[in-house]
C-alpha positions as a Markdown table, in Angstrom:
| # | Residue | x | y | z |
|---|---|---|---|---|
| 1 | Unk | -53.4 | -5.2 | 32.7 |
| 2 | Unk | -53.6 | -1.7 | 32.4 |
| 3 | Unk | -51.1 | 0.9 | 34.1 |
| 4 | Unk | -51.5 | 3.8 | 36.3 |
| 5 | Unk | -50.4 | 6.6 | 34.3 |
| 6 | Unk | -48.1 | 8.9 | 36.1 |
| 7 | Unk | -49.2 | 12.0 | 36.9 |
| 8 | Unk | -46.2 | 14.4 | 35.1 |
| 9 | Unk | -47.8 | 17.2 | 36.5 |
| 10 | Unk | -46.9 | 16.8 | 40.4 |
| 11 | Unk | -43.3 | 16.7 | 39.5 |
| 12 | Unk | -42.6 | 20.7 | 39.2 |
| 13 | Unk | -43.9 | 20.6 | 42.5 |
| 14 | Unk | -41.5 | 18.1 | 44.0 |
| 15 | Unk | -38.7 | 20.3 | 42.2 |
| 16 | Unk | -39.9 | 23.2 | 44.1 |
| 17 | Unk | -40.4 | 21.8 | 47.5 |
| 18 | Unk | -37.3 | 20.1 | 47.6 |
| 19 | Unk | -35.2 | 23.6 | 45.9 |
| 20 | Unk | -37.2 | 25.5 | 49.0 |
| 21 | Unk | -35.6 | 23.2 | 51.4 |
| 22 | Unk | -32.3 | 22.9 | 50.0 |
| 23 | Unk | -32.3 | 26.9 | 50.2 |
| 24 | Unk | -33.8 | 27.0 | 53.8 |
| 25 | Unk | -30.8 | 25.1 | 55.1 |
| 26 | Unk | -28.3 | 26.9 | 53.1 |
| 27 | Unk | -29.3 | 29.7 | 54.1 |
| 28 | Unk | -29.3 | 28.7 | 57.8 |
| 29 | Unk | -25.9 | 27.1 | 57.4 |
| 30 | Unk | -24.7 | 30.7 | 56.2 |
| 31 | Unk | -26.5 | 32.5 | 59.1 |
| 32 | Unk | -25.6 | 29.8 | 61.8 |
| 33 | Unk | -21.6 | 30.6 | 60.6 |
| 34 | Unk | -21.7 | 34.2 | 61.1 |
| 35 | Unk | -23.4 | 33.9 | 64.4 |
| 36 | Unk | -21.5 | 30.9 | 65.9 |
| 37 | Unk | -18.0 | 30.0 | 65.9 |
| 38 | Unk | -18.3 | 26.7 | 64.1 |
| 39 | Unk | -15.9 | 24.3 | 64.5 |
| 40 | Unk | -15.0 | 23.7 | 60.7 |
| 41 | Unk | -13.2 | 26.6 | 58.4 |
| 42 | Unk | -15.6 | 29.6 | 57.4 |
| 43 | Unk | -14.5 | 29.1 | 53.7 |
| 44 | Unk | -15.6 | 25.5 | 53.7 |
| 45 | Unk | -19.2 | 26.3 | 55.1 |
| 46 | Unk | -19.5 | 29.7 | 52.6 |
| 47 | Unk | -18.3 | 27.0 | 50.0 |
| 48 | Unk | -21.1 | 24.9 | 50.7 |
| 49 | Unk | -24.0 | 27.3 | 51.3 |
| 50 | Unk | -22.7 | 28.9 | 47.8 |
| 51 | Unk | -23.0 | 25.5 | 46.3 |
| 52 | Unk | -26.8 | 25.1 | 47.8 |
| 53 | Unk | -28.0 | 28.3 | 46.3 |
| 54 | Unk | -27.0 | 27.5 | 43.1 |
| 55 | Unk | -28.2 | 24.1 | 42.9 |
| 56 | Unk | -31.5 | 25.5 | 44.6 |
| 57 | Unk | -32.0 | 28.5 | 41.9 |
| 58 | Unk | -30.8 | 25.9 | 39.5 |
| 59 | Unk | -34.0 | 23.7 | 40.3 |
């Protein structure tokens, strides 16, 4: 039987799609705090959208 071999190239591109999205919603979490009142603490929420950037320039 002979395998499919994987294609190594498309992976970069999974990287980069999913680091786009991952910085898309941090950056609307960020933007969605200073504009609304949200229910949890603001450090919290900068916490986490500092958190997404870096993962998201990290990938």
């Amino acid at each position: 039987m002979k395998s499919k071999p994987i294609n190594i190239k498309l992976l970069p591109n999974y990287y980069k799609k999913i680091s786009l999205g991952l910085l898309a919603l941090s950056i609307i979490l960020i933007a969605v705090n200073k504009i609304f009142t949200l229910p949890l603490e603001k450090e919290i929420i900068r916490e986490i959208g500092k958190i997404g950037v870096l993962v998201t320039l990290l990938m």
